[in-house]
Backbone as a ProteinNet text record, in pm:
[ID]
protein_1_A
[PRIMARY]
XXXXXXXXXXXXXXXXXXXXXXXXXXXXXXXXXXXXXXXXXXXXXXXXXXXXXXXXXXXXXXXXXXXXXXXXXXXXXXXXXXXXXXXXXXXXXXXXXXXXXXXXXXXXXXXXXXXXXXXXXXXXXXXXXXXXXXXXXXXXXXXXXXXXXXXXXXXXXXXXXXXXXXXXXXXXXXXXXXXXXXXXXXXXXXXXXXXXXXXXXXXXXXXXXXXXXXXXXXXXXXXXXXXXXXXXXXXXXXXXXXXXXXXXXXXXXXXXXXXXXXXXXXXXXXXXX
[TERTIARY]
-15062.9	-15200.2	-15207.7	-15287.4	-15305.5	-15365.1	-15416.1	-15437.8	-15322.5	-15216.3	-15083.8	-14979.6	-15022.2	-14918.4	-14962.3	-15130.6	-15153.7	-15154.9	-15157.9	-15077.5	-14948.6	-14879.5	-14731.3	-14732.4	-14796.5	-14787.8	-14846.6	-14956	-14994.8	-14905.1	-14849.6	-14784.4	-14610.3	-14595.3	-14455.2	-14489.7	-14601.3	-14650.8	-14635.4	-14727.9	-14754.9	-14589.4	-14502.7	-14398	-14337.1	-14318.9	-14252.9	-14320.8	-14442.9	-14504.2	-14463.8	-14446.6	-14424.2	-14271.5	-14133.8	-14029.5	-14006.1	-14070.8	-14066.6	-14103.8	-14220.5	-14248.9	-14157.9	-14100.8	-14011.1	-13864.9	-13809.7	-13738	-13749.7	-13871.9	-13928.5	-13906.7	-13981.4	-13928.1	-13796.8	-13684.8	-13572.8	-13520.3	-13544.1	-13510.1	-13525.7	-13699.1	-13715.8	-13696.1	-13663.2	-13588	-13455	-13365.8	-13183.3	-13205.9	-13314.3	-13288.8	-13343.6	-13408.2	-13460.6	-13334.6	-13236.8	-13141.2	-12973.7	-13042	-12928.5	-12940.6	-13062.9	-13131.5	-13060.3	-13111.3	-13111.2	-12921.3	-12826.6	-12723.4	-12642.1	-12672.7	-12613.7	-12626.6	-12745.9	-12798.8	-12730.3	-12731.9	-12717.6	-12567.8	-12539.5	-12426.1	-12490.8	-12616.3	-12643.5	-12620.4	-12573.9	-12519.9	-12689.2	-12720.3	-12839.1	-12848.2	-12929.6	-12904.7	-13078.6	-13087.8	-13191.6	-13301.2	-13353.5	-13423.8	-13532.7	-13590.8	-13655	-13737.6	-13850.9	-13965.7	-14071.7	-14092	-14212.7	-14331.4	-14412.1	-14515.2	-14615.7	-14699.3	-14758.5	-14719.4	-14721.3	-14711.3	-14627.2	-14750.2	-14734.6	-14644.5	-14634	-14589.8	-14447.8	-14460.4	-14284.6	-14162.3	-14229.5	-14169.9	-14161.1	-14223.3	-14210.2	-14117.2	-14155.1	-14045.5	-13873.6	-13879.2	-13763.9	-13706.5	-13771.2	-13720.8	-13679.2	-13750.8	-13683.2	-13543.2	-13519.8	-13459.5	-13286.2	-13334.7	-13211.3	-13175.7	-13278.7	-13180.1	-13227.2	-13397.5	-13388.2	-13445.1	-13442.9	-13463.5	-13578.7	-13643.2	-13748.9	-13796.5	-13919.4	-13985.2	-14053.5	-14028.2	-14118.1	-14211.4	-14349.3	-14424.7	-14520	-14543.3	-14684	-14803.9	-14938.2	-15072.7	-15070.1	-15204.1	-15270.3	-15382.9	-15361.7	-15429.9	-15566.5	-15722.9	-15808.5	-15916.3	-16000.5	-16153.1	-16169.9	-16296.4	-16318.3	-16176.3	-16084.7	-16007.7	-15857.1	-15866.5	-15743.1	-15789.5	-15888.2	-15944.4	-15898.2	-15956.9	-15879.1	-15802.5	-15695.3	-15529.2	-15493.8	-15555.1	-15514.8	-15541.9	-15642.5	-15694.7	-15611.9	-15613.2	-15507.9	-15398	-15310.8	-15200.6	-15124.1	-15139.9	-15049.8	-15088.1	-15233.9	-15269.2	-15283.3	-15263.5	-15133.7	-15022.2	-14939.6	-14805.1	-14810.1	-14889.4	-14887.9	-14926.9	-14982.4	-14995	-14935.9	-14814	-14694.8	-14577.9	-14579.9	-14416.7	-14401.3	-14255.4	-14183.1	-14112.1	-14093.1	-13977.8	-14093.6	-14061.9	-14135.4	-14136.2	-14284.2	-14307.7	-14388.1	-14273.3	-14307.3	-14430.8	-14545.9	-14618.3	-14639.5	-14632.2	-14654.3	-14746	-14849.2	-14936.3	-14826.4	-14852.8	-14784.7	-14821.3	-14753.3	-14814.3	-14780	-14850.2	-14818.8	-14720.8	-14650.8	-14517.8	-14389.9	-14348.9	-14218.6	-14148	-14104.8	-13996.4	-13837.4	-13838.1	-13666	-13617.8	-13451.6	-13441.5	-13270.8	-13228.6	-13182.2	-13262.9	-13367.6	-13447.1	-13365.7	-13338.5	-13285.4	-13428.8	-13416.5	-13524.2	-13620.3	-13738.4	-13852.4	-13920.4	-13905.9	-13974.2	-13914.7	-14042.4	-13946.4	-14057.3	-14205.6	-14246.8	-14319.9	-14237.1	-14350.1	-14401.1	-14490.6	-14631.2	-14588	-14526.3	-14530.4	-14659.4	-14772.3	-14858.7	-14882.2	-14928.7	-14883.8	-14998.8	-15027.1	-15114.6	-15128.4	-14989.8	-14961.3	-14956.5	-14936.9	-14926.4	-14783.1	-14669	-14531.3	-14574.1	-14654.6	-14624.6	-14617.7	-14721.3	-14738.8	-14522.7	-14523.3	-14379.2	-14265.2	-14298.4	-14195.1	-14167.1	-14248.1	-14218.6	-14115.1	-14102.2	-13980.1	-13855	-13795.7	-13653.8	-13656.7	-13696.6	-13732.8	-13772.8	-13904.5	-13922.3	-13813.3	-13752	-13649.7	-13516.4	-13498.6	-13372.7	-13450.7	-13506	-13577.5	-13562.1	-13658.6	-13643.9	-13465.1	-13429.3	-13265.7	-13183	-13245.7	-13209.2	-13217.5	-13354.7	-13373	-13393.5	-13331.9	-13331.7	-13515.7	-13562	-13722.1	-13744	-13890.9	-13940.1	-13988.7	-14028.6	-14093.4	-14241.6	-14314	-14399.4	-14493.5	-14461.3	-14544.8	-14657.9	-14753.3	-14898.5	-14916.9	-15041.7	-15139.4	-15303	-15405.5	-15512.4	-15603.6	-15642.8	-15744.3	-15874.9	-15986.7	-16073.4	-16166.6	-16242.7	-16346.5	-16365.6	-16403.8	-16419.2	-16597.1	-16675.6	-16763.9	-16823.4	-16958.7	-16989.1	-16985.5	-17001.2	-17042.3	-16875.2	-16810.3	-16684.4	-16598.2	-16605.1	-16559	-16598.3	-16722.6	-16788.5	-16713.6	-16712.1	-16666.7	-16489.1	-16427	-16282.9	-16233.8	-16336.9	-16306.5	-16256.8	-16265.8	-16208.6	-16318.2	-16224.5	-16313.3	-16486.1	-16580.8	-16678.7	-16749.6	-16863.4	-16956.6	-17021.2	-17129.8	-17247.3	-17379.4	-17376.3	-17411.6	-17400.5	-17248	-17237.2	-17214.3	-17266.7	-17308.4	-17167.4	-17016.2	-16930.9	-17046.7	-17011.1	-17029.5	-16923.8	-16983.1	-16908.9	-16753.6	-16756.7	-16654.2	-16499.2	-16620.3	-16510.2	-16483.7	-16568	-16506.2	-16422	-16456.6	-16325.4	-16144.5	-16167.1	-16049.8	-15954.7	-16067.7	-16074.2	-16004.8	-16050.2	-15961.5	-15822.5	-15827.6	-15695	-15587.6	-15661.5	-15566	-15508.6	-15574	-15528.8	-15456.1	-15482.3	-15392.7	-15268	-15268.5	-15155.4	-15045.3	-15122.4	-15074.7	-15000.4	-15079.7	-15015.9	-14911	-14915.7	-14817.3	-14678.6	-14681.1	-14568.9	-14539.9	-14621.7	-14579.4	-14497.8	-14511.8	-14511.7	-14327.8	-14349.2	-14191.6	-14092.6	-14146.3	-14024.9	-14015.8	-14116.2	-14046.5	-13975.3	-14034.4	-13922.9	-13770.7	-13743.2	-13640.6	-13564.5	-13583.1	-13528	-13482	-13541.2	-13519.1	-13406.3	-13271.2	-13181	-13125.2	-13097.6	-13035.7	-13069.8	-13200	-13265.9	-13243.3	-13205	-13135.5	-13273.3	-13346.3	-13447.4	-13548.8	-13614.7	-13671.8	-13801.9	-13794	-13898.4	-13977.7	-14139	-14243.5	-14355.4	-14449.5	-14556.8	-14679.1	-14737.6	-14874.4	-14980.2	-15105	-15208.4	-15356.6	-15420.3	-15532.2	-15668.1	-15793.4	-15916.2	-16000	-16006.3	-16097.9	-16168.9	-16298.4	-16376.2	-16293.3	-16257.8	-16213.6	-16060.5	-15961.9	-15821.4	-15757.8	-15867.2	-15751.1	-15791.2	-15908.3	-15978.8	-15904.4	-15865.7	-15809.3	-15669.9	-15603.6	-15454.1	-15456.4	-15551.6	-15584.4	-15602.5	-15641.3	-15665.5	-15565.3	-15450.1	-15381.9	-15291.2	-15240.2	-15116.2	-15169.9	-15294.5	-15345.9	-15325.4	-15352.8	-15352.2	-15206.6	-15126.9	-14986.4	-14873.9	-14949.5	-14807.9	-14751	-14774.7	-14747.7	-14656.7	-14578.4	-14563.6	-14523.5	-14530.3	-14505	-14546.1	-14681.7	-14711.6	-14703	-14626	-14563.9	-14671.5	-14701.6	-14747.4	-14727.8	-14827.4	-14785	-14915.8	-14938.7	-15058.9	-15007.3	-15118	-15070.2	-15095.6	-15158.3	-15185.7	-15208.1	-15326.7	-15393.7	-15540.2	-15586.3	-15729.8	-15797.3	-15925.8	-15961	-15992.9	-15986.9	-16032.9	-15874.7	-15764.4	-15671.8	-15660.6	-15707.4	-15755.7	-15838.8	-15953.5	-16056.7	-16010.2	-15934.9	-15901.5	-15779.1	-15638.4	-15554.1	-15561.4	-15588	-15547.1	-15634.6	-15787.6	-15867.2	-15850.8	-15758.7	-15698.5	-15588.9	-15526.4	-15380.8	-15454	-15568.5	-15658.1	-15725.7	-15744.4	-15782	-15697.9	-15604.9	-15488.8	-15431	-15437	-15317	-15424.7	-15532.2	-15657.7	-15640.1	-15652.2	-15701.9	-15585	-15479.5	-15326.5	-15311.5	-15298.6	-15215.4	-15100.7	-14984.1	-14842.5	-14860.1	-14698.2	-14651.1	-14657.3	-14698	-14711.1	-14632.6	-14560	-14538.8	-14517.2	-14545	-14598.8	-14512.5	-14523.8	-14447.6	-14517.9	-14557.2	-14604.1	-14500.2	-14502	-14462.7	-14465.2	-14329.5	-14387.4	-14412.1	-14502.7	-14618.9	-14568.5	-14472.2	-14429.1	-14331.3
4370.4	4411.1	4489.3	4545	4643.6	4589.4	4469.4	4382.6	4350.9	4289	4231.9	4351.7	4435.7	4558.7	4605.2	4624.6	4604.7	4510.6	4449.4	4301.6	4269.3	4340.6	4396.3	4467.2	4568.9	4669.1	4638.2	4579	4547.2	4444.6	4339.3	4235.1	4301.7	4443.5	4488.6	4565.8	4626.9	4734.4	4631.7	4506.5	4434.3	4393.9	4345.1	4342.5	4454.1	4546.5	4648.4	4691.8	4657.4	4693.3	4621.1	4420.9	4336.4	4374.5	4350.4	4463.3	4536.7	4625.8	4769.4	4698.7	4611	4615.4	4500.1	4420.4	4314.2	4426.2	4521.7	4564.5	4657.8	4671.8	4803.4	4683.9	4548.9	4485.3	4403.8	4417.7	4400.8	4524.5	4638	4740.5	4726.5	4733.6	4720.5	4650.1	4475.9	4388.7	4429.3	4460.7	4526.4	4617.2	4740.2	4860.4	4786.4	4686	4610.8	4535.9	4460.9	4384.3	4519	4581.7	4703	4777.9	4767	4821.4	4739.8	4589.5	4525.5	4488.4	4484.1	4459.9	4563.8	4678.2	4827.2	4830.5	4806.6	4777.4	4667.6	4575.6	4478.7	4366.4	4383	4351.8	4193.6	4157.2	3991.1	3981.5	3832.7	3876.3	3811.5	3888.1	3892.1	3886.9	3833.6	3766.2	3802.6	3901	3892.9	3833.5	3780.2	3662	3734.1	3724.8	3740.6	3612.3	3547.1	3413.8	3490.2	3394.9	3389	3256.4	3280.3	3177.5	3188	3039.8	3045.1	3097.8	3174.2	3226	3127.5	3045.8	2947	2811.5	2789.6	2644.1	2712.1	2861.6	2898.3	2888.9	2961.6	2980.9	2810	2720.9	2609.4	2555.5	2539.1	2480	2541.9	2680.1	2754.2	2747.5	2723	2681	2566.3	2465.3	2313.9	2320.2	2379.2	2333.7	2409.6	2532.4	2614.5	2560.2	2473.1	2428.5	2533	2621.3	2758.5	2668.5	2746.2	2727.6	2772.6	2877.7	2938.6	3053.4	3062.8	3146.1	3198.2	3388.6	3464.1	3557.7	3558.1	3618.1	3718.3	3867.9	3917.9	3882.5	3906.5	3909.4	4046.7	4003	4179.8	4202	4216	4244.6	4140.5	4204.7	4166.2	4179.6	4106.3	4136.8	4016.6	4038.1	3952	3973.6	4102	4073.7	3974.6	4043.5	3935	3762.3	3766.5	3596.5	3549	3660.9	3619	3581.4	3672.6	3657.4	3527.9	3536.3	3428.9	3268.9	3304.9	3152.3	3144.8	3252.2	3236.8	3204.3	3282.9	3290.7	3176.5	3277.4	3228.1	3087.6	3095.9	2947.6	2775.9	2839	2723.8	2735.6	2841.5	2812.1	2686.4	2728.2	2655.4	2530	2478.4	2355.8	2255	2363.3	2321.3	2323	2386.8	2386.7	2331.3	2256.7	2170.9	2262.9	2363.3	2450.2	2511.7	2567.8	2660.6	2795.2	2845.1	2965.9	3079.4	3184.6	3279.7	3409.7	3399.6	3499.6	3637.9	3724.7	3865.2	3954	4033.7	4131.2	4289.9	4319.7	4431.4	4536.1	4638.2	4767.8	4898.2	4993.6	5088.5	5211.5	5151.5	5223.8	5177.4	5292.1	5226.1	5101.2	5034.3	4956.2	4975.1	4922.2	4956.4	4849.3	4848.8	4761	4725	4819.2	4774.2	4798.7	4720.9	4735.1	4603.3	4588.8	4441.1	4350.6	4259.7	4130.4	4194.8	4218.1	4253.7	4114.5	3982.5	3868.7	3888	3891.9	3888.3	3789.1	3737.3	3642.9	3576.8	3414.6	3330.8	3223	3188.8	3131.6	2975.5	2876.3	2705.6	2641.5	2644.6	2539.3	2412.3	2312.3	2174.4	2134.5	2021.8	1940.5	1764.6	1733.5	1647	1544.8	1557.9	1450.4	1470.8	1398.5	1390.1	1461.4	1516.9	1581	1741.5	1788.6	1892.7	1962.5	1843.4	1873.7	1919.5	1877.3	1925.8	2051.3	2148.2	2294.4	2320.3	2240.8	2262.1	2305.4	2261.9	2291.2	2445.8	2478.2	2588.1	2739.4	2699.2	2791.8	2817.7	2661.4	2733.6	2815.3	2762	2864	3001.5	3032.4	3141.7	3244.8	3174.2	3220.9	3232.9	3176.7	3164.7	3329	3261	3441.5	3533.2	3539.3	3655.8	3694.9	3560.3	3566.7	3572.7	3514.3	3538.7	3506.8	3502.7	3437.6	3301.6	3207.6	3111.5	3016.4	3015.9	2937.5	2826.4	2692.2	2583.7	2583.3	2579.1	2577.9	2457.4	2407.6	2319.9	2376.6	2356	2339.4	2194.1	2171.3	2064	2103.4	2041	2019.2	2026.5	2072.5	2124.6	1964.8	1958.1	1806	1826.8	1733.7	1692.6	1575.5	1508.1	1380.6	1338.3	1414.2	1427.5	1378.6	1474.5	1502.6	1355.6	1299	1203.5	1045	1050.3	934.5	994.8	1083.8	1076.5	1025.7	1105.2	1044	930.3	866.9	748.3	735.2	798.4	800.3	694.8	657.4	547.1	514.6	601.5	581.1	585	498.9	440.3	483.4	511.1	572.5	575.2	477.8	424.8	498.3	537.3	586.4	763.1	792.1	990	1036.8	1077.6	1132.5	1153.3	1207.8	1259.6	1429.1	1540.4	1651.3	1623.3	1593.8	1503.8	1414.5	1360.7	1278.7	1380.3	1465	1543.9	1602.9	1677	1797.3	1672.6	1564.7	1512.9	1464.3	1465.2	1418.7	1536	1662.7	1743.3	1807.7	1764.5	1799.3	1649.1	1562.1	1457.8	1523.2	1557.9	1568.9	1695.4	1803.6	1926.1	1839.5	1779.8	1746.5	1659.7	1598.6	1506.4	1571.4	1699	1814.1	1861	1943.3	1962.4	1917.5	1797.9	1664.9	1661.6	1652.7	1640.1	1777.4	1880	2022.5	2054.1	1980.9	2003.9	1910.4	1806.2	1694.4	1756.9	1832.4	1920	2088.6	2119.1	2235.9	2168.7	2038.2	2029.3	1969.5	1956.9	1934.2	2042.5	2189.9	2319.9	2359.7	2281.8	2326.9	2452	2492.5	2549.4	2676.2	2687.8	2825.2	2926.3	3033.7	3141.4	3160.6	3193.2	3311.9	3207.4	3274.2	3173.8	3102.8	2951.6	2844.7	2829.4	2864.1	2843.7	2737.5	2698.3	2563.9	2619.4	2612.6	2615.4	2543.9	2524	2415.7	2529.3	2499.2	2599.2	2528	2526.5	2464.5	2515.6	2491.1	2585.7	2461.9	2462.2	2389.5	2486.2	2582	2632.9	2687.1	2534.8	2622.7	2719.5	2718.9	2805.2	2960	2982.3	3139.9	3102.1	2993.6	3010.1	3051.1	3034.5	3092.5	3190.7	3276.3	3406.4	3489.9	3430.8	3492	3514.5	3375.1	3392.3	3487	3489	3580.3	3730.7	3732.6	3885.9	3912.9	3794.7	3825.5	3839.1	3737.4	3713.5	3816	3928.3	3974.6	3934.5	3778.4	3724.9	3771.5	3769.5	3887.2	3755.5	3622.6	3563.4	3380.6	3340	3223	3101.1	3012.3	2917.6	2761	2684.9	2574.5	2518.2	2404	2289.1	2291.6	2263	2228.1	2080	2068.4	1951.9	1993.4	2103.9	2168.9	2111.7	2014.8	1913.3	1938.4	1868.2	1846.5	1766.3	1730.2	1611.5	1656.1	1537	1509.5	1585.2	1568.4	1626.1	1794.6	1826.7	1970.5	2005.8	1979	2009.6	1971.2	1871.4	1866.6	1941.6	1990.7	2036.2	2136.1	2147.4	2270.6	2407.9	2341.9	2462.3	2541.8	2471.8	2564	2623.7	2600.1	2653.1	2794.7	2750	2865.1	2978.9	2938.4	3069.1	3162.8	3079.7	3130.2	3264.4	3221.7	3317.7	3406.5	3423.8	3442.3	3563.5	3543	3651.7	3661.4	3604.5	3692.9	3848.8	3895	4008.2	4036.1	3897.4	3898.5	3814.6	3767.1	3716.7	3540.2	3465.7	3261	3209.4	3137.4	3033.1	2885.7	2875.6	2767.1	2644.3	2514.1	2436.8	2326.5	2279.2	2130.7	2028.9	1956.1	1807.4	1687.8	1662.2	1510.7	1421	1376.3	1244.3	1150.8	1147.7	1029.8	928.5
2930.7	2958.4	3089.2	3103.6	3226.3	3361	3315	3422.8	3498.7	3363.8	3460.5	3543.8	3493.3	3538.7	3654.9	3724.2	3856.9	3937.2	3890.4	3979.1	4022.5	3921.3	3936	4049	4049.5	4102.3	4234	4210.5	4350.3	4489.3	4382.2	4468	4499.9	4416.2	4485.1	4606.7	4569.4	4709.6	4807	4834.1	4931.1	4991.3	4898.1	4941.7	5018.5	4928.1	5006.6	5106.6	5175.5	5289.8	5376.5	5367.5	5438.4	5464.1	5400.9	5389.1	5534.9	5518.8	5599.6	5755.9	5769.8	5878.9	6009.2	5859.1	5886.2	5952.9	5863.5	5931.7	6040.1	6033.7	6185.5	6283.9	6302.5	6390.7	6466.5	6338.6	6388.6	6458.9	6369.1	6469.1	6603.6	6603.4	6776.7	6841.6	6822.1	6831.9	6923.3	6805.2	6793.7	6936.4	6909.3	7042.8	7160.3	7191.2	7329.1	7384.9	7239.3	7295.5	7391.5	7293.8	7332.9	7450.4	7476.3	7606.7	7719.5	7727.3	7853.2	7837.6	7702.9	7750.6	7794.5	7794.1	7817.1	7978.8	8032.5	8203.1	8262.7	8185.7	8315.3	8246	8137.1	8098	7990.3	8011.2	7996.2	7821.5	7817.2	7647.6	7600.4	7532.9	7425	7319.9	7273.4	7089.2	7083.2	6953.3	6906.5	6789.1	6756.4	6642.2	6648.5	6480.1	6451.5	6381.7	6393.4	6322.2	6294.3	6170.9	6143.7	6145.3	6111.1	6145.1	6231.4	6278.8	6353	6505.8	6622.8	6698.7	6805.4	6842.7	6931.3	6925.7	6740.2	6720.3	6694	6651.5	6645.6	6791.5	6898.5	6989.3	7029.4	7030.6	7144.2	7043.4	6921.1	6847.1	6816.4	6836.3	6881.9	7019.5	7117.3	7289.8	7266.6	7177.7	7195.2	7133.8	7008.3	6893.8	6985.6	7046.1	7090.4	7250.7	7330.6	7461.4	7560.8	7504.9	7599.5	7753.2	7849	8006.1	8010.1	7969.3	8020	7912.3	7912.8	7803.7	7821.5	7863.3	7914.3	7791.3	7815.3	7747.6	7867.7	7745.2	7856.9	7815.8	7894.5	7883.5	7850.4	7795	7773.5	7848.5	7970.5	8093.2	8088.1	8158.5	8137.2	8051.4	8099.9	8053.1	7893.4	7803.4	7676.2	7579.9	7571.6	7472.9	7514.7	7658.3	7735.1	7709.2	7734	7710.4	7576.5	7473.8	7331.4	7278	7391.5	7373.7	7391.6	7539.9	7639.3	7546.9	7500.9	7414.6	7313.4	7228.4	7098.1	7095.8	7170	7209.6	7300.9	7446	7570.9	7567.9	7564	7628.1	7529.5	7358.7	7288.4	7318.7	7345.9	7454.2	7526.7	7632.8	7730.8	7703.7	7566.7	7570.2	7480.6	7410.5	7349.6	7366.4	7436.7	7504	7584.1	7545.5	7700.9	7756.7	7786.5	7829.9	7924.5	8043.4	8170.5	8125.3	8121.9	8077.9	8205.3	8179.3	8271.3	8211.5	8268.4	8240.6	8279.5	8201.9	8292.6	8226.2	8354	8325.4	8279.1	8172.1	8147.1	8249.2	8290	8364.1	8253.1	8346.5	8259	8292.1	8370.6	8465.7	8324.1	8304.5	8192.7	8233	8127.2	8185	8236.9	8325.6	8396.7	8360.9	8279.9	8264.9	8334.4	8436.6	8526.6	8647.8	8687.9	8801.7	8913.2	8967.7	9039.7	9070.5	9074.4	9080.6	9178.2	9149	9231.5	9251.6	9271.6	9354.5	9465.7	9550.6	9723	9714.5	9761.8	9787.4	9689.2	9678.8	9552.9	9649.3	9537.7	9586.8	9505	9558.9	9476.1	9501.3	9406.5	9428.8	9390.7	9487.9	9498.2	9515	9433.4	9489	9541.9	9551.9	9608.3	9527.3	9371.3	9308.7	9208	9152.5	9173.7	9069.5	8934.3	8824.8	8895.6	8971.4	9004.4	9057.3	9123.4	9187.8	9105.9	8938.9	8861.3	8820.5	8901.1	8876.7	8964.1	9088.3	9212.5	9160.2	9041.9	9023.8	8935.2	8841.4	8822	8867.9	8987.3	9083.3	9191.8	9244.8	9353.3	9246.3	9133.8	9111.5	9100.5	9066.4	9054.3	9196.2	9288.5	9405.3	9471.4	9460.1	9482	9425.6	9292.5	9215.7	9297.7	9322.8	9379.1	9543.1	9590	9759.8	9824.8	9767.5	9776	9905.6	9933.1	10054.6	9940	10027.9	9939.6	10025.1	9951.6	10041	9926	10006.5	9931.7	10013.8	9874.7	9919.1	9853.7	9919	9876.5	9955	9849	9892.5	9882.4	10026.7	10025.8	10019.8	9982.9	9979.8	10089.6	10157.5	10277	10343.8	10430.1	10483.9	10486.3	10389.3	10399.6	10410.6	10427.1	10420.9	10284	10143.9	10077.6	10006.3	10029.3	9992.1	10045.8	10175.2	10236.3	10130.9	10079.2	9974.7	9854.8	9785.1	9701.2	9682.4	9745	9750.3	9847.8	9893.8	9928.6	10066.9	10205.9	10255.2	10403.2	10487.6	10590.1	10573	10515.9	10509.9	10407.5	10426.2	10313	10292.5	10151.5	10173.8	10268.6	10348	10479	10594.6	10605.9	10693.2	10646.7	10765.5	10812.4	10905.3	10887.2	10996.3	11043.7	11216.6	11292.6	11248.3	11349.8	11380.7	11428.1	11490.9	11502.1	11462.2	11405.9	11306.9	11210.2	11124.5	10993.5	11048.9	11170.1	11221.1	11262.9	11304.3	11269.1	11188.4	11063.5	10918	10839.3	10912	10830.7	10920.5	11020.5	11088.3	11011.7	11022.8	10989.6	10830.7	10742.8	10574.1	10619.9	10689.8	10723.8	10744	10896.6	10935.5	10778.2	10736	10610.1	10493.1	10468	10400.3	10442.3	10584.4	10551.7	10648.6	10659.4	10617.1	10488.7	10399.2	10218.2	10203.5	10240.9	10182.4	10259.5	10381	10509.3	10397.7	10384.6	10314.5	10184	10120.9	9976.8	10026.6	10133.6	10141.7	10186.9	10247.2	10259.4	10136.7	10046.9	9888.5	9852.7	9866.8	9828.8	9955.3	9941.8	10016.7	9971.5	9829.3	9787.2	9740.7	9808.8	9805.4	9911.7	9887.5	9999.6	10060.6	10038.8	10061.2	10204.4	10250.1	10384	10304.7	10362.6	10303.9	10384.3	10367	10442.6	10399.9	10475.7	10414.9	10450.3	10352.3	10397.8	10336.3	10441.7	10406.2	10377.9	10299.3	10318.4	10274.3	10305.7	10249.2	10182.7	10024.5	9980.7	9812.9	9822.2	9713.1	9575.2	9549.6	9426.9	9480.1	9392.3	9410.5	9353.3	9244.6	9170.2	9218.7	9275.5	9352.5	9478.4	9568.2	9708.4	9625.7	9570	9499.4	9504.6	9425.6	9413.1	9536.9	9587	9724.7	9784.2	9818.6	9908.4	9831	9721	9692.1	9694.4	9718.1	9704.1	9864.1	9942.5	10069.5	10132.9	10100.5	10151.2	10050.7	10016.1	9923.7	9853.5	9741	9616.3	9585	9539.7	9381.8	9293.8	9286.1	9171.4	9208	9123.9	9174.7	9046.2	9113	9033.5	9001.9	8934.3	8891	8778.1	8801.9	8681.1	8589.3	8490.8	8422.4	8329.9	8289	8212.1	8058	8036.9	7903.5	7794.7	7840.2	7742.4	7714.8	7678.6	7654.8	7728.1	7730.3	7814.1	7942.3	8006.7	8176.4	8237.6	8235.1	8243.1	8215.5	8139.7	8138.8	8215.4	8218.8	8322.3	8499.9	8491	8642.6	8698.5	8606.4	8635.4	8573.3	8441.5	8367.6	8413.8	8399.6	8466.1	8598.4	8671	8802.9	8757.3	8638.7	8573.9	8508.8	8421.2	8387.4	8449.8	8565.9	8641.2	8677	8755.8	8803	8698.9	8606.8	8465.8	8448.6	8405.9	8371.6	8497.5	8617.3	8711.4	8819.7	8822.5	8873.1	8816.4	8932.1	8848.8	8915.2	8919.8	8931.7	8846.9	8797.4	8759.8	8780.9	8672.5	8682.4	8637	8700.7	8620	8611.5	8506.1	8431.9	8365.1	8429.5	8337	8327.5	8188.5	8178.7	8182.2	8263.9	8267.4	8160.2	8165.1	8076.4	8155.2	8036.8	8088.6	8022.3	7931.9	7822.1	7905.9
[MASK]
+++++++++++++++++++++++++++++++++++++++++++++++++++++++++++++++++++++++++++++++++++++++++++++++++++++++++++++++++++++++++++++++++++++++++++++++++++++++++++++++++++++++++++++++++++++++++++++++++++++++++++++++++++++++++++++++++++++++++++++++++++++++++++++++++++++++++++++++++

């Protein structure tokens, strides 16, 4: 019947379309791997998956033993958000492996360029999960002889701020001027003690290790700031890339950060198990 014969016809076209595009991407695949081993000598293996995007790659990093899993953004604005939601940011909340993010430019790629990180940005917030990006970022920095600087941001010293996290006083009691301004020299000073005893763990990093403390009600905009201010070029953290109260308290500073960098993040969730 003539019914079945376009159906024929239809489901070989579709094939031979799927086909074609399957092998256009090994091609470009094959010439990327040929690219970077011709430059720089690194042995490269190229794969091609299918599937879901996000559940392929994390389940391909686990299954192969990978170290690290670099993907780009597609810059800003509502369609980057899209991406960012669709995409990068189920990455980030499936994968156990540390994922490096990058804003594409529109300068070709070099692909014997030598390591362009000279200064990364480790942000810390003083609790032992955050710290598990340390081994990752310092080889990194090591690689590339970086500068390195651990940050942490605290929180503004208020009366307000002092009741909520619990610190010497009651709702009763009003600091004085006074007291807040020692209140926040004391958590400075406290910082960075935490921040000296983790740069000295990072023995094995060439590049010079710096600490810094900074105060700002939004960390993940004081981040932004400082690597825009301090010459960034690559800022490292943890998320917990969950849902929940855990999302909103860690992840949403993981979210800004990726969201409005324009260097290079990265990113590793921690196990919690």
């Amino acid at each position: 019947p003539r019914s079945e014969t376009a159906s024929k016809l239809t489901s070989s076209g579709i094939q031979f379309y799927s086909d074609l595009l399957l092998r256009r991407a090994q091609l470009y695949l094959d010439g990327a791997a040929q690219r970077i081993l011709e430059s720089s000598q690194t042995e490269v293996k190229a794969s091609m998956l299918d599937g879901d995007v996000a559940e392929r790659i994390a389940s391909y990093s686990e299954q192969t033993g990978t170290d690290l899993v670099v993907l780009t953004t597609h810059g800003r604005g509502a369609f980057a958000r899209f991406w960012l939601g669709s995409v990068a940011d189920q990455i980030v909340r499936k994968a156990t492996v540390p994922l490096l993010l990058i804003r594409p430019r529109e300068s070709p790629v070099s692909f014997s360029q030598e390591c362009a990180i000279q200064h990364a940005l480790i942000a810390l917030d003083g609790e032992k999960l955050a710290e598990s990006i340390l081994p990752v970022a310092g080889e990194i920095c090591d690689l590339c002889s970086a500068k390195t600087t651990l940050l942490q941001i605290v929180p503004p010293v208020s009366p307000e701020v002092c009741q909520f996290v619990g610190d010497l006083y009651s709702p009763q009691m009003v600091p004085s001027p006074d007291e807040l301004k020692e209140l926040e020299k004391q958590r400075h000073e406290s910082s960075q003690a935490y921040l000296k005893r983790l740069a000295g763990s990072l023995r094995n990093v060439s590049g010079e290790i710096h600490t810094k403390t900074l105060t700002g009600s939004s960390p993940g905009r004081t981040i932004l700031e400082e690597a825009e201010g301090s010459k960034g070029d690559l800022i490292a953290m943890t998320t917990h890339g969950r849902g929940g109260l855990s999302r909103f308290f860690r992840g949403s500073v993981a979210d800004k950060v990726i969201r409005g960098a324009s260097v290079p993040v990265l990113i590793r969730r921690p196990n919690t198990e």
